[in-house]
N, C-alpha and C positions, 0 to 999 in steps of 0.2 A: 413298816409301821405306818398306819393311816390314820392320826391323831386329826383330828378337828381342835380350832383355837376359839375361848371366849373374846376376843378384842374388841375395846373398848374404840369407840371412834370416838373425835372430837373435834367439831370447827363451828366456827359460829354462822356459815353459811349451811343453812339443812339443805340444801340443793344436793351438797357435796357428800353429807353425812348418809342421807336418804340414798344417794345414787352407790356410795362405795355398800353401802349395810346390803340394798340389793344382790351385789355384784358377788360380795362375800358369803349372803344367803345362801345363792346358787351352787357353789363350790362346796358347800357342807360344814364351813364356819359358822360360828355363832355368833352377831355383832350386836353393839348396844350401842346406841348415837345418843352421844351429849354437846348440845351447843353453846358453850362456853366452861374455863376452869371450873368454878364453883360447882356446876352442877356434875361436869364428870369427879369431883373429889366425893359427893354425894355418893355417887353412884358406886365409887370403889372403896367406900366405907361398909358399903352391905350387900355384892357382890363380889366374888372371884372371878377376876379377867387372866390372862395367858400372856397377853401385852393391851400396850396403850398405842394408838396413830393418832397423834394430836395437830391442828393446826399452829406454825408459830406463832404468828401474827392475829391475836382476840384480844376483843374489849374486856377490860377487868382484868386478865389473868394470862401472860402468853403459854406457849404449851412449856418452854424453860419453867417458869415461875410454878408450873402444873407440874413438870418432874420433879421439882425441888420436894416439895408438898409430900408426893407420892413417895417418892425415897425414904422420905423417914420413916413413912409408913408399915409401905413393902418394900425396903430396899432392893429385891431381885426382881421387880415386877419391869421388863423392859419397856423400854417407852422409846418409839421411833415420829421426828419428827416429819410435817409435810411444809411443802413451802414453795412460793415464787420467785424468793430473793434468793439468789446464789450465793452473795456474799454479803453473810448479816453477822453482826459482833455477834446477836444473842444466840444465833447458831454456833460460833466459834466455842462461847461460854457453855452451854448446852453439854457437848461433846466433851470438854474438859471436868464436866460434872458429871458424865456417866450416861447420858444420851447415845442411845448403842447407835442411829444413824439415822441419817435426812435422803428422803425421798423427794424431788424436785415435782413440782406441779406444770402442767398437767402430767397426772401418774401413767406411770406406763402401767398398764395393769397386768399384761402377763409377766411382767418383772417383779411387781410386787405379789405378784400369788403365787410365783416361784419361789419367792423368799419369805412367805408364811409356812408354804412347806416343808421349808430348809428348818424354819424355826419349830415347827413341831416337832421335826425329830431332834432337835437339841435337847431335850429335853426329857432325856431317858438314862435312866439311872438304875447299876447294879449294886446290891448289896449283898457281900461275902461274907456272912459270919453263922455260926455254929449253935448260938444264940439266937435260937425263934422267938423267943419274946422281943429281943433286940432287934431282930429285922420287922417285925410286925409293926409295934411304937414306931421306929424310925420310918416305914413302908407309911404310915396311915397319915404321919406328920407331910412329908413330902406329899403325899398324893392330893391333900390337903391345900397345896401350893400349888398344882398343877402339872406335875412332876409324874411321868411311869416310870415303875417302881417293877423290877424281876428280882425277887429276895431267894436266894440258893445258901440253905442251909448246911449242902454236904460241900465241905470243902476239895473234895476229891473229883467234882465236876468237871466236864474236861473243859478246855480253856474254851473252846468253841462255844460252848451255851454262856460261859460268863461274858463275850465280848461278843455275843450276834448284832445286837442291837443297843451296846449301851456307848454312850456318849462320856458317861463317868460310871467309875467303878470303885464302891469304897469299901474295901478289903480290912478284915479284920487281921492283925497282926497273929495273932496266937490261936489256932486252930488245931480240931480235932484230929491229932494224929500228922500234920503237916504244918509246916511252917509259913505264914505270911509272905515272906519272904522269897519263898520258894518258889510261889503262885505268881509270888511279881516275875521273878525271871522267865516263868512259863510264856507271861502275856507280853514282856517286853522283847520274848525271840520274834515275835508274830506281830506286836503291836506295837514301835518303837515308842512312839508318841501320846498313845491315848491315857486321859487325867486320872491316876490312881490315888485315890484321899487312903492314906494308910491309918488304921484306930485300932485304938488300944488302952484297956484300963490298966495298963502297968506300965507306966512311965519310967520309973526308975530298972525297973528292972527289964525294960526293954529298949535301955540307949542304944547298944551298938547293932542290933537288929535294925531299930527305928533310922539309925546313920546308915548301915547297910542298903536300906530302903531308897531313904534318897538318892544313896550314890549309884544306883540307876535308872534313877529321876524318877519316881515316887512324890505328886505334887505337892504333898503336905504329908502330917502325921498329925491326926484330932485324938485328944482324950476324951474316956468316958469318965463319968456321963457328959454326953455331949452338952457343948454349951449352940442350942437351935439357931440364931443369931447368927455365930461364928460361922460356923456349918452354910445356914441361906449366902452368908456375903461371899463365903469362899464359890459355892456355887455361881453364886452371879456375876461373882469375876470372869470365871472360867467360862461364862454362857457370853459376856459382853467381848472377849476377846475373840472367841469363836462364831459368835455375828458380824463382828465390824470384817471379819474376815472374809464372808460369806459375801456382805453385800461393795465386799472391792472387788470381789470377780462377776458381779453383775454390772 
């Protein structure tokens, strides 16, 4: 998958902003350069960005104080800090509020457009259910957010096309002719680890299915109708633990 990312840059030196927005031009990203909080919170008020690269240290607003902001917003919208100080309280605080990670100044740049790349493919999402209006809503919501979206409506698909490309896979519990269930044990001979959101509009009458599910790690189990909210944080968890991971092996 060759996604291209909206990222936002942010530092109040435009030396920095002008020369990264070039650099990310060239590669087939899409940037937008804001030099201080304020103005990038403007800007992600009436744009869709993929992530944010903010500097820590600005007049008015640090990029912490700018994630805080943004979070309540768009809670899943990643936001990676840039910095000269190695060791800053407001980086430690950062990270403990959901700051996926700090890239050290001067940037390495082929590190960091190795790991733009790593993040566009996070960011792909299967949905299994039976229900084409269901996957379409949920398909248009995500895509909406920045998210690719492969919605396979026959659930007898072979396991291969639901996990070519997906990062997360959220699998309807009760399908045509086949059990949820069933599909999970498909993808967990083949896939021990990969995030399956298990859903279903029959909570009651689908406990010990839904227990079955987990008990061979099934990440969650969401009712319908979804609550979108729930859904984005669960997402964004799963995207921040699979980034801080990405960029400890850089």
């Amino acid at each position: 998958m060759d996604q291209k990312l909206r990222i936002l840059i942010v530092d109040d030196d435009q030396r920095m902003t002008h020369t990264l927005s070039d650099i990310l031009s060239m590669t087939g990203h899409m940037p937008v350069e804001a030099n201080s909080g304020a103005q990038a919170l403007e800007l992600a008020r009436t744009q869709a960005f993929d992530c944010v690269l903010t500097d820590v240290r600005m007049p008015g607003m640090n990029g912490v104080e700018l994630h805080r902001q943004l979070h309540q917003s768009q809670p899943g919208l990643p936001v990676f800090l840039m910095t000269a100080y190695a060791a800053d309280e407001i980086i430690r605080k950062g990270l403990e509020e959901g700051v996926v990670g700090v890239f050290d100044k001067p940037l390495d740049i082929s590190n960091l457009l190795g790991f733009f790349t790593s993040l566009a493919n996070q960011r792909s999402i299967v949905i299994v259910d039976d229900d084409k209006d269901f996957c379409k809503t949920l398909s248009d919501i995500l895509h909406q957010r920045g998210f690719s979206v492969l919605q396979i409506s026959d659930p007898h698909s072979d396991v291969e096309l639901m996990t070519a490309e997906a990062q997360v896979i959220m699998l309807d519990m009760k399908l045509d002719g086949i059990s949820g269930v069933d599909v999970l044990k498909q993808i967990r001979q083949r896939y021990p680890v990969l995030p399956v959101l298990m859903v279903t509009a029959y909570r009651q009458e689908m406990t010990a299915a839904i227990q079955a599910a987990l008990s061979i790690h099934a990440f969650t189990c969401l009712y319908k109708p979804l609550e979108i909210p729930a859904l984005l944080e669960t997402l964004s968890d799963l995207q921040l633990k699979r980034l801080r991971k990405v960029i400890k092996k850089r």
